[in-house]
C-alpha positions as CSV (number, residue, x, y, z in Angstrom):
1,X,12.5,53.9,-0.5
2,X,13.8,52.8,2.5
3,X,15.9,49.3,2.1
4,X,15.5,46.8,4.9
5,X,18.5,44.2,3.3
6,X,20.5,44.9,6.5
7,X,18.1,45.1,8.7
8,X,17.4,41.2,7.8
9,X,21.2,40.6,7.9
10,X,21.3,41.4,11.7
11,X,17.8,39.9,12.3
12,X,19.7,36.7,11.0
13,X,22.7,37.1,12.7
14,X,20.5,37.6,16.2
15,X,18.8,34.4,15.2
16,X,22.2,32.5,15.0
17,X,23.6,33.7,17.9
18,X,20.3,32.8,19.8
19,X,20.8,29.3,18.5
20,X,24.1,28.9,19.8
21,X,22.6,30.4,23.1
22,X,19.9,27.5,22.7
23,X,22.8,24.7,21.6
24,X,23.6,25.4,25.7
25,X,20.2,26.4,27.0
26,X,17.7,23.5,27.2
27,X,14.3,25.6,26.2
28,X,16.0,27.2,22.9
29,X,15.9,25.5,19.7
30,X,19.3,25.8,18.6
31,X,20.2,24.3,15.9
32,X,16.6,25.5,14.3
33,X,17.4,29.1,15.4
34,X,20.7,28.6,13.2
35,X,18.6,27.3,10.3
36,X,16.4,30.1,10.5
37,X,19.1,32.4,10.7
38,X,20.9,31.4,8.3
39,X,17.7,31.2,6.0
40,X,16.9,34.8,6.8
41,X,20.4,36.0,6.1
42,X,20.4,33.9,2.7
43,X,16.8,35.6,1.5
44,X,18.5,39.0,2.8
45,X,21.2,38.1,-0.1
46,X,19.0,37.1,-2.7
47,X,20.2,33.6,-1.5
48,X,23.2,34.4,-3.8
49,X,26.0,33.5,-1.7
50,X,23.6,30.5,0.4
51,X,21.5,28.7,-1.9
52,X,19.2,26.2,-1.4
53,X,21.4,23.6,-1.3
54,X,23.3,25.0,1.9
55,X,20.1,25.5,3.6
56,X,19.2,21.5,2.8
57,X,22.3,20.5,4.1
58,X,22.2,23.1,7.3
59,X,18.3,21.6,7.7
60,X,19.5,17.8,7.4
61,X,22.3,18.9,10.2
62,X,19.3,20.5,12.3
63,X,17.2,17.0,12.1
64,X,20.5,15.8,13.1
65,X,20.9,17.3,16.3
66,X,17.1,17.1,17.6
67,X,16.9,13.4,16.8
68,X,20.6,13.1,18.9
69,X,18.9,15.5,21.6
70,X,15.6,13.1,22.0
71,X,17.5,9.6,21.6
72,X,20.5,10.6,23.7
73,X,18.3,12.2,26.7
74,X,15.8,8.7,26.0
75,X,18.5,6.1,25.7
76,X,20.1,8.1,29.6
77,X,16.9,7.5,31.2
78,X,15.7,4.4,29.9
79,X,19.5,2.6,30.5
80,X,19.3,4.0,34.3
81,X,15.7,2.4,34.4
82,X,13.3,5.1,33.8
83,X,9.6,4.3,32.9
84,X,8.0,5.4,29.7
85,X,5.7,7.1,32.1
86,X,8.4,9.0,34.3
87,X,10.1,10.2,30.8
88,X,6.3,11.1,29.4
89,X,5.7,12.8,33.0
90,X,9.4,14.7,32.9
91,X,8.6,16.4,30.2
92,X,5.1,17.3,31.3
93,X,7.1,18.3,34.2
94,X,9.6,20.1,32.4
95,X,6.6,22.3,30.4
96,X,4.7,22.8,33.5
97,X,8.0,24.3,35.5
98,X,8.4,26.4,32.7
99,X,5.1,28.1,32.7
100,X,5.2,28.6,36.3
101,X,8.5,29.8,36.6
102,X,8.6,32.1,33.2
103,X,7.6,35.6,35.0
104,X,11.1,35.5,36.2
105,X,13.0,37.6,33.3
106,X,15.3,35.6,31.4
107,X,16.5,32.2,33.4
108,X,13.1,31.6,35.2
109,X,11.8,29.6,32.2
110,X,15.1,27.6,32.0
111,X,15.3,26.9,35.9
112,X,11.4,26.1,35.6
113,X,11.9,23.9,33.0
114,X,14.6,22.0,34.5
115,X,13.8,22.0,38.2
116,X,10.2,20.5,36.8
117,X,11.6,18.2,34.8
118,X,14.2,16.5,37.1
119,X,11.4,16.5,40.2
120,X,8.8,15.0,38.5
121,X,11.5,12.2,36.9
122,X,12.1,11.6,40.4
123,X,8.5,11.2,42.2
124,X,7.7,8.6,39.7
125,X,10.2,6.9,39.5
126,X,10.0,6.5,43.6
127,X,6.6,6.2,42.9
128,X,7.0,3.0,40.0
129,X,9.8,1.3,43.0
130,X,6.9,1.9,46.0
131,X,4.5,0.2,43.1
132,X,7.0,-2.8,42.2
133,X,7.7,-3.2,46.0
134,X,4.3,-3.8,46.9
135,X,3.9,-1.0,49.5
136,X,1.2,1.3,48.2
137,X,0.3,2.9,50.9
138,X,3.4,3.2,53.2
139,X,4.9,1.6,55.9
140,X,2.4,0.4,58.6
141,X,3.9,0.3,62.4
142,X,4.9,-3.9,62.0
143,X,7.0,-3.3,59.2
144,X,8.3,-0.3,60.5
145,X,12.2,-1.6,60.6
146,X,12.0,-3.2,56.6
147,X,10.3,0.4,55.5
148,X,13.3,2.7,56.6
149,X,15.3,0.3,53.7
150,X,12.4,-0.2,51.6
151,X,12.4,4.1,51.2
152,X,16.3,4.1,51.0
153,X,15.9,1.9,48.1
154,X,13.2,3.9,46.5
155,X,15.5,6.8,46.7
156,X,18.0,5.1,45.6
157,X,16.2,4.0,42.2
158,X,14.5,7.1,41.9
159,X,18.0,8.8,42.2
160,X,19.6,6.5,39.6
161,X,17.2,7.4,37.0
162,X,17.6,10.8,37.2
163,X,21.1,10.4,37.3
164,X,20.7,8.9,34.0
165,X,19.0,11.6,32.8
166,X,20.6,14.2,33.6
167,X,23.8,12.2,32.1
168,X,22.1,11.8,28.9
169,X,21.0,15.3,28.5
170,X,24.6,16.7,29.1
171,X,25.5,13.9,26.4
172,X,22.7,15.8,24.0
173,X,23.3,19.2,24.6
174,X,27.2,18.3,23.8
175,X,26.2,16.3,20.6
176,X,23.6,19.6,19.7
177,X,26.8,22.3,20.3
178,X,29.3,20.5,18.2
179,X,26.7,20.4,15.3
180,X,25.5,23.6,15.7
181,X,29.3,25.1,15.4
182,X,29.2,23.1,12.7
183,X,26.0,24.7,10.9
184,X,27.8,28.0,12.4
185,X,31.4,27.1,10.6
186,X,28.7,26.1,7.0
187,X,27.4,29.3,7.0
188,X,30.4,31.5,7.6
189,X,32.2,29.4,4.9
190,X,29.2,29.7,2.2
191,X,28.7,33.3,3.3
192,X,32.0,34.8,3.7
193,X,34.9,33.1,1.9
């Protein structure tokens, strides 16, 4: 009979190099792609040299770094001004870019994903200033001169927020690396010394 052992060892290693991939690419799951990895390799083993209590501890570590990836990317928008509705919209955004953009082999999802995000962050949160400045429907000919700053403004506050975004996902995706070459150091050390 034919024995498939390493045939799950590279079908974990390909998992944990995909989740350092996805600690750098915002679609991929990284840290859970390491877990899974490292849970694939460890079965592969007879979870002799990884046992359970690795995999807790490389699980608690992936919990870790999505709860650091939501509150960082959160705590950027909301502390540059975003609306709960402009992040709930972003990532609608975000999902919807994706889709469209996925028939492009390989980076179309991730340019999708973030072009769709960072847009639609953007036209509501011009949107939420045009609200909160009282001019709905645009500038009529009278105030012609106080809508050229009024729209400047709205720019400017829509820009600010996604500014803040932005800067708090590059604060997430660092935190997610470091604990995913972490997870990556954990399972090297359990596995191989």
């Amino acid at each position: 009979m034919f024995d498939l052992t390493p045939i799950f060892f590279v079908i974990g290693y390909l998992l944990i190099f995909l989740g350092i991939v996805g600690a750098l690419v915002p679609v991929l799951p990284g840290p859970l792609l390491i877990w899974l990895g490292a849970f694939v390799w460890a079965w592969a083993d007879g979870f002799d040299r990884i046992g359970w209590p690795t995999l807790l501890v490389l699980a608690v570590l992936t919990v870790i770094a999505w709860g650091a990836d939501l509150g960082l990317s959160f705590l950027g928008s909301k502390k540059s001004g975003a609306g709960w509705r402009s992040i709930g919209v972003s990532i609608l955004g975000g999902l919807t870019g994706a889709i469209l953009l996925s028939s492009v082999p390989v980076v179309g999802t991730f340019i999708g994903a973030a072009i769709g995000s960072i847009l639609a962050l953007w036209l509501m949160e011009y949107r939420r200033a045009q609200v909160a400045s009282g001019n709905v429907s645009g500038p009529n000919i009278e105030a012609e001169a106080s809508g050229a700053s009024n729209v400047q403004e709205r720019r400017a506050a829509a820009t600010r927020a996604v500014k803040g975004y932005v800067g708090g996902f590059m604060m997430a995706m660092a935190v997610e690396f470091i604990i995913s070459l972490m997870m990556l150091t954990l399972f090297a050390w359990q596995a191989f010394l």
